[in-house]
C-alpha positions as CSV (number, residue, x, y, z in Angstrom):
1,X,-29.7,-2.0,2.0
2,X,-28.0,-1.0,-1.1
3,X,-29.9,-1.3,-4.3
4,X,-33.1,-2.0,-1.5
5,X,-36.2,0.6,-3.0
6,X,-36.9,2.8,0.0
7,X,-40.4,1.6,1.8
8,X,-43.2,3.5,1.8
9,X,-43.9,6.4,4.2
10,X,-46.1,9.7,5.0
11,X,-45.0,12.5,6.8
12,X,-45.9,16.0,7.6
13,X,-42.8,18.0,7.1
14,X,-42.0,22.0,7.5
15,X,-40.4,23.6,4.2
16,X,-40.1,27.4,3.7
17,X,-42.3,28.4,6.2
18,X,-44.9,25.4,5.4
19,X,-46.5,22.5,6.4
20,X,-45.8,20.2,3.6
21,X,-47.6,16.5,3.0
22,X,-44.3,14.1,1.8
23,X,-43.9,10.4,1.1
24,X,-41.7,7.9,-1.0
25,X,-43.3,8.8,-4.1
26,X,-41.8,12.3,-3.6
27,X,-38.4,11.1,-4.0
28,X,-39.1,8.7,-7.2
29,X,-38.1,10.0,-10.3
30,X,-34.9,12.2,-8.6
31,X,-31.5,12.1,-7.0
32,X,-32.0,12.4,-3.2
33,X,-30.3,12.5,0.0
34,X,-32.0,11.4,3.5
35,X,-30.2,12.9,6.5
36,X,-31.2,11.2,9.8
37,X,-30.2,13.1,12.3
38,X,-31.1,12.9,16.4
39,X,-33.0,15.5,17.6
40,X,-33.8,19.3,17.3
41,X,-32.1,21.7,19.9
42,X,-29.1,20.1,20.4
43,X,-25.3,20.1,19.9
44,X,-24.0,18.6,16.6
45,X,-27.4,18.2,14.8
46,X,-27.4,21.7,14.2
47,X,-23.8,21.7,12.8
48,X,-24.8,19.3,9.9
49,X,-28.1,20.8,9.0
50,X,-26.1,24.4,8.7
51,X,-23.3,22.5,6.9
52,X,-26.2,21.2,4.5
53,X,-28.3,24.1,3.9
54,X,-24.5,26.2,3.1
55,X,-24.1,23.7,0.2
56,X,-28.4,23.2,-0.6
57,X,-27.5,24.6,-4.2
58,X,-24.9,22.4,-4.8
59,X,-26.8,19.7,-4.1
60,X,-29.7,21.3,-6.3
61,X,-27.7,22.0,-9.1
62,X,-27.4,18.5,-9.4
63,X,-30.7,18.1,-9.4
64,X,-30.3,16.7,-5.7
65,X,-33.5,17.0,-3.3
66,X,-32.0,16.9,0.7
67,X,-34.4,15.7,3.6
68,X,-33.5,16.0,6.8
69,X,-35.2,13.5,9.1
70,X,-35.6,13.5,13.2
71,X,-38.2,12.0,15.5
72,X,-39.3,15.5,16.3
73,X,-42.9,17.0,15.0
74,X,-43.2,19.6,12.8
75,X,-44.3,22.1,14.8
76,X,-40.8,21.3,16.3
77,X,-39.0,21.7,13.1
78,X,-40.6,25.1,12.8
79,X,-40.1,26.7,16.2
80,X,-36.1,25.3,15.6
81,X,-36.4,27.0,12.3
82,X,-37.8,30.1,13.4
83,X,-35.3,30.7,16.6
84,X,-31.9,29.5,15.5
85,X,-29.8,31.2,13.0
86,X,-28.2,28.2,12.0
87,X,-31.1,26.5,11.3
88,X,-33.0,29.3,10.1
89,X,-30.7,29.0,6.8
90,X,-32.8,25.4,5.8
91,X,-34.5,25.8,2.9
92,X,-35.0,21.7,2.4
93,X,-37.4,19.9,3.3
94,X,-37.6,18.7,7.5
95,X,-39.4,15.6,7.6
96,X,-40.9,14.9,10.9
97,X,-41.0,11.0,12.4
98,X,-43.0,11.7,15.5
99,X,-43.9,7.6,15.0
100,X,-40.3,6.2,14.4
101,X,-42.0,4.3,11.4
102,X,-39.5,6.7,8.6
103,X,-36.6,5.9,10.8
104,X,-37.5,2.1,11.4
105,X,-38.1,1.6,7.6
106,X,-34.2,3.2,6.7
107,X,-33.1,0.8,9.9
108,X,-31.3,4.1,12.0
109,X,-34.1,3.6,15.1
110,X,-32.4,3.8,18.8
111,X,-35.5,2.0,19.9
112,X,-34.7,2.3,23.7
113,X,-33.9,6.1,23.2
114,X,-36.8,6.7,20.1
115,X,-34.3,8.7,18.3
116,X,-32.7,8.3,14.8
117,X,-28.4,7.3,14.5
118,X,-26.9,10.2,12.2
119,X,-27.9,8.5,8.8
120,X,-27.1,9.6,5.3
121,X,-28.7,8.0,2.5
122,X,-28.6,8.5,-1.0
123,X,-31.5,7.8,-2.8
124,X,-31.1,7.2,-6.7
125,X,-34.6,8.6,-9.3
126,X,-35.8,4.5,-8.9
127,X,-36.0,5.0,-5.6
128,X,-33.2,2.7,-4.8
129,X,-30.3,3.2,-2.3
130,X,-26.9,3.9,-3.5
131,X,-25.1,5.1,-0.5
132,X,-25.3,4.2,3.4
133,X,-23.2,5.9,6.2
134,X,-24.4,5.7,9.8
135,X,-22.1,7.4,12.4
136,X,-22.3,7.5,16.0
137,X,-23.9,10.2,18.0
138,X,-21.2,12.5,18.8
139,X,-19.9,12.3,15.3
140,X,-20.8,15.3,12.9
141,X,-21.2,14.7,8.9
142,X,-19.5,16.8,6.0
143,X,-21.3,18.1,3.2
144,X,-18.5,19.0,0.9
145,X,-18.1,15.1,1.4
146,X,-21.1,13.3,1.0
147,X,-21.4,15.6,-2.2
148,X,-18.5,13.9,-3.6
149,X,-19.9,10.9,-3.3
150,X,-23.5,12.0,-4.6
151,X,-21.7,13.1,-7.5
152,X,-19.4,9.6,-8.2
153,X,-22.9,8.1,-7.6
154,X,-24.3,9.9,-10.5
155,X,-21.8,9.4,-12.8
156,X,-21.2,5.5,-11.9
157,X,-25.1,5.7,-12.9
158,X,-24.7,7.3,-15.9
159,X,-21.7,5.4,-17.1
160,X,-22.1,1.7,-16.9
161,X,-19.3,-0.1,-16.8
162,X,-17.1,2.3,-15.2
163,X,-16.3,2.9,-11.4
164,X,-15.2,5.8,-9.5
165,X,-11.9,4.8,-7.5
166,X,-10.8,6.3,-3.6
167,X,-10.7,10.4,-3.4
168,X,-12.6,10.7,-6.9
169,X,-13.0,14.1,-7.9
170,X,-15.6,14.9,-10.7
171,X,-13.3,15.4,-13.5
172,X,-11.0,12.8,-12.6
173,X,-10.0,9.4,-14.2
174,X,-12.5,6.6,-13.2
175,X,-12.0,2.7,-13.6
176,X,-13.2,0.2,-15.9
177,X,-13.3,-3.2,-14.3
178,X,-11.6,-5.9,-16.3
179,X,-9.1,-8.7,-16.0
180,X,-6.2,-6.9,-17.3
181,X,-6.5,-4.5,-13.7
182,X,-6.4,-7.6,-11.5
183,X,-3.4,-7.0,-9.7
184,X,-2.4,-4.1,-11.0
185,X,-3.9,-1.2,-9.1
């Protein structure tokens, strides 16, 4: 999937207390990140999208756009939104996938269960993939880290010809590939 453009999609979604209209062309022309997650009202789905929305402006000072993505509606998404504290902190956009085609198209689909794996992918302004992670169910996501990893993504972007090695920390040394490093890292 990496370097794959995202297919195309519609989906009703609930952002700051609306019903919003979003598809692939909403992501061109951006940095974003699409956050697969199970299902609303449960146990560590909650966790990450709390852990998300503490670290939105992070992500936005980027110039990073987050969607979260379940197999709920939106009208789910809202009533979630409007009764848990946790989640009442979102301010991204909640894509809804009440007909599995978003979470077929990015390949996370439990088909037998019609719920999404806990997917993270970053999305680059071409619409391209840059980063996969899937995880299993009872596993929770961090933030802090897929930030890091939004942010060596950007810079690898910006500065061809240059990689960012293990534990890169913006700021830090990077790489650049060549024959004389062959052996020697």
């Amino acid at each position: 999937m990496i370097n794959s453009e995202i297919k195309p999609f519609n989906a009703k979604a609930y952002k700051n207390g609306k019903f919003i209209d979003v598809s692939d062309a909403d992501l061109k022309g951006k940095w974003s990140v699409v956050f697969f997650y199970p299902a609303d009202f449960t146990f560590v789905c909650p966790t990450e999208l709390e852990d998300l929305a503490d670290n939105y402006a992070e992500f936005q000072k980027l110039g990073v756009e987050i969607y979260s993505v379940s197999t709920d509606t939106h009208f789910c998404h809202k009533a979630w939104h409007d009764t848990s504290p946790a989640i009442g902190k979102i301010q991204y956009t909640m894509l809804a996938d009440p007909t599995l085609a978003i979470s077929r198209n990015f390949e996370v689909l439990i088909e037998e269960a019609g719920l999404a794996d806990r997917g993270t992918f970053v999305v680059d302004p071409d619409g391209k993939i840059q980063i996969v992670e899937i995880t299993a169910g009872g596993v929770g996501r961090d933030a802090k880290e897929l930030l890091r990893k939004v942010k060596a993504a950007q810079y690898v972007a910006a500065h061809p010809g240059e990689v960012c090695p293990a534990k890169w920390q913006e700021g830090e040394k990077t790489l650049a590939p060549s024959l004389d490093l062959v052996g020697k890292i």
